[in-house]
N, C-alpha and C positions, 0 to 999 in steps of 0.2 A: 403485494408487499415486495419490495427490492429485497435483494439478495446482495446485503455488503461485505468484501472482505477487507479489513482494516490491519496493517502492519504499522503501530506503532508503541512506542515503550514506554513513552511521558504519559501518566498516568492523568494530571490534568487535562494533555490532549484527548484520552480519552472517555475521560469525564463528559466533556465537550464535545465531541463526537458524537458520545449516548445522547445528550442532552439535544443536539441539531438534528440528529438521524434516528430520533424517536419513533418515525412511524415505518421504518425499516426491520429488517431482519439482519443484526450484525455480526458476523465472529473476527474476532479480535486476537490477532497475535503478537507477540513483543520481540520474539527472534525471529531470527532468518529462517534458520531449520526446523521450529515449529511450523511458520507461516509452509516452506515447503510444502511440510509432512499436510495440513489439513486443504492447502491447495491441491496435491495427489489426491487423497479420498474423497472428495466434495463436486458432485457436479460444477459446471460452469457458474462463478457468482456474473452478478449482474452490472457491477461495478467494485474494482477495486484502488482502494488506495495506498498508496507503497508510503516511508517514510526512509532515507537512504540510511542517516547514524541511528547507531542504538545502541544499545546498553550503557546508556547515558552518558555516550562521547557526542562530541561534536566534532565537525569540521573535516571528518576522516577520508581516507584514500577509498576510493571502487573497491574492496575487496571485499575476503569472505567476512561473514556477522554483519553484512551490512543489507539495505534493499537492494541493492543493484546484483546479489546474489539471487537473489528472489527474480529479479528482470533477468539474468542468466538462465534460469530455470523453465519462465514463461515461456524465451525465445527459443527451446529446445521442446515444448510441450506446446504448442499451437491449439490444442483442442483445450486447453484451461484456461485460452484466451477471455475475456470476462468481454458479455455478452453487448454490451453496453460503450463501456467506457473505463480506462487507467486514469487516477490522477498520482501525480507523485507532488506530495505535501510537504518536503523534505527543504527545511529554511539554509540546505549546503547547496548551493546551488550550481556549482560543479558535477558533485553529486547525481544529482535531479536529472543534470543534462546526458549524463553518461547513461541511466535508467533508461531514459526515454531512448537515445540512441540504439543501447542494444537492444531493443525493443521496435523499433520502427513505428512504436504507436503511443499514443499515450499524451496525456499534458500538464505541465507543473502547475500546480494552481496552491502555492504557497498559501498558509492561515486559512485552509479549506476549513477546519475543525471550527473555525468561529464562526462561521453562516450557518446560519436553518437554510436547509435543502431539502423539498419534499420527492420524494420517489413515489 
């Protein structure tokens, strides 16, 4: 069973999320500084996926309370790189691009939450 870490706030997305990545192992956080905190205690997941806005803004600047704090954090801990594969889901698509840069890996695959995807 995959090892998913999921960063997002929209509770429908992750409805939909549970509902695609059913046969998964998922933990789920809605901020930046939780997601941090249980990416530090948690072996390597096997795929994660970022979302850049949260706390129900849209459209916002790279800065802190956002995913691309989260990509700060990765690109400074190498060893919580996820084993697998980054997607960044995130519909700011500036945003998305900024993640993935500071990150030097990774790929935006916007409306990821609405596909069934088996692991």
């Amino acid at each position: 069973m995959a090892k998913i870490f999921i960063l997002e706030d929209n509770d429908e997305r992750i409805a939909q999320f549970r509902k695609n990545f059913r046969n998964a192992d998922l933990t789920i956080a809605k901020e930046s500084k939780k997601a941090i905190k249980i990416l530090r205690k948690e072996n390597p997941f096997d795929y994660i996926f970022l979302d850049h806005d949260l706390g129900g803004l849209e459209m916002v600047e790279s800065d802190g309370g956002t995913g691309y704090e989260v990509a700060q954090w990765l690109a400074k801990n190498a060893l919580k790189k996820p084993k697998f594969a980054l997607y960044v889901h995130s519909l700011n698509f500036p945003g998305a691009t900024n993640i993935i840069s500071e990150l030097g890996y990774g790929s935006h695959i916007p409306f990821v939450w609405t596909k069934l995807i088996s692991f």
